[in-house]
VOGU-3710 file (C-alpha; in Angstrom, 3 decimals, decimal comma):
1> xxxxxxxxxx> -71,162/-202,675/-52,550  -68,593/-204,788/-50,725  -64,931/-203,397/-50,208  -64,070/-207,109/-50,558  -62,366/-207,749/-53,722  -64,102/-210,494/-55,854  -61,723/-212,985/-56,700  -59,893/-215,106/-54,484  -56,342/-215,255/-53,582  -56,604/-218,439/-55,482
11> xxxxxxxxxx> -57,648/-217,046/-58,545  -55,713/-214,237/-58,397  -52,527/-216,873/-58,104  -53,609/-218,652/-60,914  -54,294/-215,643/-63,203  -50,798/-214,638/-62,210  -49,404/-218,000/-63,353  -51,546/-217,571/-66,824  -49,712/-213,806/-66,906  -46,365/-215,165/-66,560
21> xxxxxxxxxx> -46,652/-218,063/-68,794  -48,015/-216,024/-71,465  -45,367/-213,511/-71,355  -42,767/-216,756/-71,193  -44,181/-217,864/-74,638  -43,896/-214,657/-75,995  -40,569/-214,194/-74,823  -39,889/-218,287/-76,240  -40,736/-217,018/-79,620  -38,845/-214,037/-79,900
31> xxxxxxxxxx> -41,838/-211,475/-80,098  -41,700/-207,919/-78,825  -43,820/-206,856/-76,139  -45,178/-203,783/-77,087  -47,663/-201,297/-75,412  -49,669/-198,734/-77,007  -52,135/-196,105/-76,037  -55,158/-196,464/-74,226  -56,674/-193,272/-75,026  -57,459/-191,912/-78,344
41> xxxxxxxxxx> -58,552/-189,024/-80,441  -61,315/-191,049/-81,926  -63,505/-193,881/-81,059  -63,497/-197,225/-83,175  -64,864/-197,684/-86,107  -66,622/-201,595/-85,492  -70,450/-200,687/-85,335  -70,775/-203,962/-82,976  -68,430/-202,193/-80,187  -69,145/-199,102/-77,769
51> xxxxxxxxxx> -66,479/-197,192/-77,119  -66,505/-195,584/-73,710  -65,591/-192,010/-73,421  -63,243/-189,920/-71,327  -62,550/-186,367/-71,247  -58,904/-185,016/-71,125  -57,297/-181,662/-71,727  -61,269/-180,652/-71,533  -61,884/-182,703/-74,809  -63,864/-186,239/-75,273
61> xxxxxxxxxx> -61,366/-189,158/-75,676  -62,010/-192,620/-76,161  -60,481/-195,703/-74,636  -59,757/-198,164/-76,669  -61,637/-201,227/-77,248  -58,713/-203,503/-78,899  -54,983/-202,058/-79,357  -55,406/-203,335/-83,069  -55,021/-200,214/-84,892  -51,856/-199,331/-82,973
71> xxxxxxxxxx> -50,733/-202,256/-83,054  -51,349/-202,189/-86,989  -49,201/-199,276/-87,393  -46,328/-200,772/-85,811  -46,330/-203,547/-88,124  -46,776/-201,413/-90,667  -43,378/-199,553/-89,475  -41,881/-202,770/-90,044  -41,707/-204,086/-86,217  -41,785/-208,089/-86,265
81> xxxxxxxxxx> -43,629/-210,006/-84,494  -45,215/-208,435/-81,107  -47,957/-208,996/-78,831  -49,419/-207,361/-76,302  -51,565/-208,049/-73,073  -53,921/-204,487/-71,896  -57,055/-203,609/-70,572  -59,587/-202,451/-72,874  -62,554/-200,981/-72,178  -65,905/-201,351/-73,850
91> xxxxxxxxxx> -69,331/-199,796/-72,992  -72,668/-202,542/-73,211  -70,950/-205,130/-72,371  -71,787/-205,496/-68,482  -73,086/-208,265/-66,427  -72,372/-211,131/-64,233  -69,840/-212,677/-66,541  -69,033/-209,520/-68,292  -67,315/-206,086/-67,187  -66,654/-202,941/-69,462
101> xxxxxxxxxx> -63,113/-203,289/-68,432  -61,216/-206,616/-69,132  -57,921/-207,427/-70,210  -57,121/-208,707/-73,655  -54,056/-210,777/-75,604  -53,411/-209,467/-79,496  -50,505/-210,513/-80,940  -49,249/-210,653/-84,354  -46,437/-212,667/-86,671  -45,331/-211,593/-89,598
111> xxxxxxxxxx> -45,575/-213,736/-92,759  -47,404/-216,920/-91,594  -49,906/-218,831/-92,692  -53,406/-219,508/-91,285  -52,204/-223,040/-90,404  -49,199/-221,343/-88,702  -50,966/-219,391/-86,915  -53,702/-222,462/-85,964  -50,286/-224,070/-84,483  -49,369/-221,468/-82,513
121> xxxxxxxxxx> -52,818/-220,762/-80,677  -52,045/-224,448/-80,138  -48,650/-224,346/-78,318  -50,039/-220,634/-76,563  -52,934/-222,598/-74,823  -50,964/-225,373/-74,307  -47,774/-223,708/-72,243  -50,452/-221,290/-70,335  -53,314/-223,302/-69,368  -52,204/-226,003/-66,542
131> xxxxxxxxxx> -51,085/-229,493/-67,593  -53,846/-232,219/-68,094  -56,433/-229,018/-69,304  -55,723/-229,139/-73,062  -56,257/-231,909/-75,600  -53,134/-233,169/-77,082  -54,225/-231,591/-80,555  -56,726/-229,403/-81,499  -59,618/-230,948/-84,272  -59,342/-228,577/-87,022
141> xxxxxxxx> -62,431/-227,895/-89,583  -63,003/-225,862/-92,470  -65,787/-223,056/-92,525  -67,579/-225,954/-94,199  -67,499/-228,650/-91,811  -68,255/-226,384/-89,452  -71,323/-225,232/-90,123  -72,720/-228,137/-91,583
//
């Protein structure tokens, strides 16, 4: 193992840029940034994820693999709109293009729409990936036309 980090300075600049911009948008639209725990009492509940284990205060903890059910509560405490960039963790999921530890964007609004929210994945790419990379709109399709 190399003490040479992986990434470039390059690619750390431009992940930096994608960090910033998002946090712009964010900011733009008038949702919180929140942050919630990384390490909980019990491990999640999606049969298709691993949750990786820690021990603290001599007892097994798990890191999260999503900040969704915190995140969940807050809405459900009435908090607007709010989003949230973290690391998550998640065990099986390791390779060349994969690593147990990654960092993830939720967000949530309050009160829209599946088409709403369609738009705003729109203007998010848009205002964080660099100009000339996204098509000017998004095709749309139903489940149907999807998968037919």
């Amino acid at each position: 193992m190399s003490w040479q980090p992986t990434a470039s300075l390059a690619t750390l600049e431009v992940r930096a840029a994608m960090l910033r911009a998002t946090r712009e948008y964010f900011a733009a639209t008038r949702a919180l940034e929140v942050e919630t725990p990384t390490l909980s009492a019990a491990a999640v509940t999606d049969v298709h994820l691993a949750s990786v284990a820690a021990r603290a205060n001599g007892q097994t903890r798990w890191l999260h693999t999503s900040p969704e059910y915190a995140m969940k509560r807050l809405l459900a405490a009435g908090s607007g709109d709010i989003w949230q960039l973290c690391r998550v963790y998640r065990d099986g999921e390791s390779g060349r293009w994969h690593n147990p530890e990654f960092t993830l964007l939720e967000w949530y609004r309050v009160g829209i729409d599946h088409h709403a929210l369609m738009a705003d994945v729109e203007r998010l790419i848009a205002a964080v990936l660099p100009p000339g990379r996204v098509a000017e709109r998004a095709e749309r399709l139903t489940y149907r036309e999807a998968v037919q």
